[in-house]
N, C-alpha and C positions, 0 to 999 in steps of 0.2 A: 712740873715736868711729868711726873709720875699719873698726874689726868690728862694730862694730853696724849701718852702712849696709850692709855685704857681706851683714848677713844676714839683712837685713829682707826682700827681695826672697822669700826660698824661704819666710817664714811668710806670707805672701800669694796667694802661687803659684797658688792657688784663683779668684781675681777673672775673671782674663780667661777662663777655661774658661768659670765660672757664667756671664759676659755674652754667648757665642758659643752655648753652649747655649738661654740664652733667648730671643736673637734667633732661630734655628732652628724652635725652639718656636711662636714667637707668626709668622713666615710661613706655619708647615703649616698654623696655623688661618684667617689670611689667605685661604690656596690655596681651603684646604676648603669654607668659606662662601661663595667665589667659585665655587666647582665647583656647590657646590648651588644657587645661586641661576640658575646659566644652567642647571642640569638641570631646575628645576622650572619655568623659564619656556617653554623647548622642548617641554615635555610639556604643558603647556597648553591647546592648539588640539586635542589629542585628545581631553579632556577636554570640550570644547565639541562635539564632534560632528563639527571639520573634520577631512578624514582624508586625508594626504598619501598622494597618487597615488602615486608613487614606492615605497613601501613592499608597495605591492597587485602583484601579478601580475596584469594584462591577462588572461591566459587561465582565468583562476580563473569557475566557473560559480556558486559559492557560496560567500559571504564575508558575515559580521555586517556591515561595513564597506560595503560594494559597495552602488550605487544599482539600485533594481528589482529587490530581493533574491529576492520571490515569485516573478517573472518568471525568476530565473536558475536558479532552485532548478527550477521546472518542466523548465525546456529538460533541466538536469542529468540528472532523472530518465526524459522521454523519450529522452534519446540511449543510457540503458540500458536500455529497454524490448525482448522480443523479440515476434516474431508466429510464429516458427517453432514452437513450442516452446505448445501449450494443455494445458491441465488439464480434465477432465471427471472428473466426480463422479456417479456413479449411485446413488439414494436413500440420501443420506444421511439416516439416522434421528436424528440427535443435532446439536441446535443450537448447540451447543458446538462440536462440528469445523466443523461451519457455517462460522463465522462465525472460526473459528483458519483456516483453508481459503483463506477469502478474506484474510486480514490478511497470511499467509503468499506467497498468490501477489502480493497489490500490494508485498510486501516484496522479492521476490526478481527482479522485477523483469517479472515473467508476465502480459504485457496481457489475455487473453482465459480467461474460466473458462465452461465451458457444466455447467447442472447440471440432471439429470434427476430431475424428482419430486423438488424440494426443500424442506426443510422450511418449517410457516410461520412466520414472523420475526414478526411482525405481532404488538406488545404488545397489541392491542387483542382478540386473537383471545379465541373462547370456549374457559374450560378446564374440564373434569371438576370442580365443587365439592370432591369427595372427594380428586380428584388434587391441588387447590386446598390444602387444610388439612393435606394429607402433607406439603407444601415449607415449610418456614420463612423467616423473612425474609433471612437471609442470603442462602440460593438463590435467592427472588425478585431481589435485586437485581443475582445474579451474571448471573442469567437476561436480564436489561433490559440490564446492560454488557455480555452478549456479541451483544444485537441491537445496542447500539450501536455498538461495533466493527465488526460486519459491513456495517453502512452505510458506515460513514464509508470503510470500504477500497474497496466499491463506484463509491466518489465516484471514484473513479479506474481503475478496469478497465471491462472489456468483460465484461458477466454477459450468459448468454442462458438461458432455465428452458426445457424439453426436458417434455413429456408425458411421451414412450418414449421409449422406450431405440432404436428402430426409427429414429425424426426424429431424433433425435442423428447417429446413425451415419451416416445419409445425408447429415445436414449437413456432417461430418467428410469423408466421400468425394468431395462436390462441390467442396470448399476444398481438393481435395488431400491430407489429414492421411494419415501411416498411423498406424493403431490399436497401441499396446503396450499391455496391458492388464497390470496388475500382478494374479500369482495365485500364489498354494503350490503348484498339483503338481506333479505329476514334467514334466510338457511344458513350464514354465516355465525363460527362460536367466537367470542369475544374473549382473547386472550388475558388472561387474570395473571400476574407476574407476584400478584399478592398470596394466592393459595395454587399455587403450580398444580399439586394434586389434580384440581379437577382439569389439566391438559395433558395428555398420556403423552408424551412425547416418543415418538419412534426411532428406531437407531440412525436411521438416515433418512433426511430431510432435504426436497426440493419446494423452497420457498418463491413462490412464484407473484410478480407482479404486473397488472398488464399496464394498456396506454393510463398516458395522463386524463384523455378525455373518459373514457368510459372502461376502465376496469378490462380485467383479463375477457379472453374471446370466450362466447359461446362452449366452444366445443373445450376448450381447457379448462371451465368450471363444471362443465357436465365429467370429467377425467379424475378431476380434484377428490383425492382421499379425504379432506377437509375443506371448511370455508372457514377461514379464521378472519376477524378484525382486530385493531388496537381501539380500546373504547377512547373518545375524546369527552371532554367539559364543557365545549362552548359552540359559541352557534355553527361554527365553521363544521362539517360531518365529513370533511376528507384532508387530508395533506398533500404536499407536494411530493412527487413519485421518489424523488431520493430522499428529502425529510422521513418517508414512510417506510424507504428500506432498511435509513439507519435505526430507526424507532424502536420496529419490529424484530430486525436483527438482534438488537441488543437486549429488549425483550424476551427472545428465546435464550437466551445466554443467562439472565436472570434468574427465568425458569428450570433452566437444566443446566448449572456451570460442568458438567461433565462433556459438555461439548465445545467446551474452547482446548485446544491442541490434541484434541479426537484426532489421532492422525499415526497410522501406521511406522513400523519403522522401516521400513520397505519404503514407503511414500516417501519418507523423511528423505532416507537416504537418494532416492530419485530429484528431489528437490535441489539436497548439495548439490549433485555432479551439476544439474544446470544452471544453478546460481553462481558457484566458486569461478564456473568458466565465465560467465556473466562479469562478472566482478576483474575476474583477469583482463577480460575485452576493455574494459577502461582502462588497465595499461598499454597495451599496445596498438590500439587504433588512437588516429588521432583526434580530434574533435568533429572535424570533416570528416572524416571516412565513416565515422559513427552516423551524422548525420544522413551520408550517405546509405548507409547499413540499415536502418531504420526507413529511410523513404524506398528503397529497394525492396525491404519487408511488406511494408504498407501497398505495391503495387502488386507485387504475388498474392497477398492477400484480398486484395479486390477482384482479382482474374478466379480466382477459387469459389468468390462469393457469385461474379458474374456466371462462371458454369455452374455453379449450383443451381440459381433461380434458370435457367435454362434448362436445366434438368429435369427440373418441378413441375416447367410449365412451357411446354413446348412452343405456344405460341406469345412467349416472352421475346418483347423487338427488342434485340440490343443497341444501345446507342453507339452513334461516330465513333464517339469517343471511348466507353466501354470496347470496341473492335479494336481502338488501336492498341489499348493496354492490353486486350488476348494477344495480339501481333507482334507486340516487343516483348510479350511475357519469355520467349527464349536466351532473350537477350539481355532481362532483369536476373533471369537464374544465373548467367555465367559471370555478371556484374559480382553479386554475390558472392559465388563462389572464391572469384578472386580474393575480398575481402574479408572471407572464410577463412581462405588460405593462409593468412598471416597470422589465426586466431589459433588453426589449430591445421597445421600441413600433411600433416601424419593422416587425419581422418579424411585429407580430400584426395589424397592419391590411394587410399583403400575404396574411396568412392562411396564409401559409408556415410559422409556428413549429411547430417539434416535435410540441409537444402534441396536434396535431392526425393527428400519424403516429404511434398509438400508443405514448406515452411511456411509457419500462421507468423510468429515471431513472440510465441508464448510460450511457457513453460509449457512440459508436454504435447510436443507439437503436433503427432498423431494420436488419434482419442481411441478409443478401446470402442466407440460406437463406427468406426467407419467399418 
């Protein structure tokens, strides 16, 4: 009896392990479902929209989270805006660089584009019936996205359209600019982004491009304080005219980063007042009326281009159609006005609004060159 007590102990041996292991067992699960249940109640309140301060950085200009998100994202984007640093475009013939031209410079951070003899944007224009039935639908609609693009980038730069090439250049001398004129020959310097040094860069800059076929005019490379190029590698010796704005653009940014948000605070604050109202107009017009707003803008803006080239060149024939748009031009301003009026009522019964100072439908609507 007394060896079978001895040895009852070691065939059981097993018991008190199995019971220490399962007690183990059944606390980690304990833990675990206590873990989860205070993680998922913590995470909760962000899920509702509330959004612990603490987490955000104060100095953050744009945050999904952040209150007056539009508001911040604007500030954002003017404290990188420059003024030193314009783009001029001389007849561009393709609406397509157009309108890549401008998407390009509100991308890159380039407040001011002046463009000489520019194409017409205007869906509404008259086209060749035969040039008409050449395009396919495709290209019509590629043709309508890239006027729409070109507006929407406008919504936020400084455009000014230029007759000649003569008022450009005067306009650029009075503001200060020097003229580098991008061109292939041999008098052209080849911008080195590798040793800046040998390009002196000047406080202010009118970076000029001409046509896609043959490079800026005569008379604007004879004006040019420089002839710069971007050097290339391979057989091809030119680029496509918006490929070579963005290039060169961002090339001079390489060479002198003191010229990205180069921009007074005088400028700056000029900017707000027309962006914040900008930003407001999307609350209370309505999508129509926007649209309407916008193609209203686009016909003042053609009657201003038509009497300019009429101005230039006296025996410029106006077309049918060009006369009717001078002839409702009175009747586009009070369109307008009306849907001024709900923008901002206070400035249309002082008689002060915009509209009334030849509205482009760009930031700084009157240019310090008129």
């Amino acid at each position: 009896m007394n060896r079978f007590y001895l040895s009852a102990p070691s065939s059981n041996s097993w018991i008190l392990p199995f019971i220490l292991g399962a007690s183990a067992s059944l606390s980690l699960i304990w833990i675990s479902k206590k873990l989860e249940k205070s993680i998922t109640s913590s995470s909760k309140p962000r899920s509702e929209g509330k959004t612990p301060s603490r987490e955000i950085k104060e100095d953050l200009l744009d945050h999904e989270e952040l209150s007056n998100r539009m508001l911040r994202k604007a500030e954002a984007v003017i404290q990188w805006r420059t003024s030193r640093l314009i783009i001029v475009i001389e007849r561009c013939t393709n609406d397509h660089n157009y309108s890549a031209i401008l998407r390009t410079a509100e991308a890159l951070g380039i407040q001011t584009v002046y463009m000489i003899d520019p194409p017409d944007m205007e869906d509404d224009k008259e086209i060749d019936p035969q040039k008409q039935i050449a395009r396919t639908a495709e290209e019509i609609e590629q043709r309508r996205l890239h006027h729409l693009f070109a507006r929407n980038a406008t919504e936020w730069l400084t455009v000014r359209d230029f007759a000649s090439t003569e008022d450009c250049i005067a306009c650029c001398r009075k503001e200060g600019f020097k003229l580098w004129v991008t061109d292939l020959s041999q008098e052209a310097e080849a911008l080195n982004i590798f040793n800046p040094k040998l390009n002196d860069i000047p406080e202010k800059i009118a970076l000029v491009f001409g046509t896609e076929a043959v490079g800026a005019s005569t008379y604007m490379l004879e004006q040019a304080d420089k002839r710069v190029y971007l050097p290339l590698r391979g057989y091809a010796d030119s680029l496509n005219l918006s490929v070579a704005t963005a290039l060169i653009t961002q090339a001079l940014f390489f060479m002198d980063p003191s010229l990205i948000g180069a921009m007074s605070e005088g400028e700056r604050k000029d900017l707000r007042a027309a962006w914040f109202t900008k930003l407001a107009q999307q609350r209370l017009l309505s999508s129509t009326q926007k649209k309407n707003r916008k193609k209203l803008i686009g016909h003042i803006k053609k009657c201003e281009t038509i009497c300019g080239r009429k101005k230039n060149d006296p025996n410029y024939h106006i077309q049918p159609s060009e006369q009717k748009k001078l002839d409702d031009l009175s009747s586009y301003k009070r369109e307008l006005e009306v849907l001024d009026a709900i923008i901002d009522p206070v400035k249309v019964r002082r008689g002060n609004f915009p509209s009334s100072q030849k509205i482009l439908g760009h930031v700084f609507l009157t240019s310090k060159c008129n």
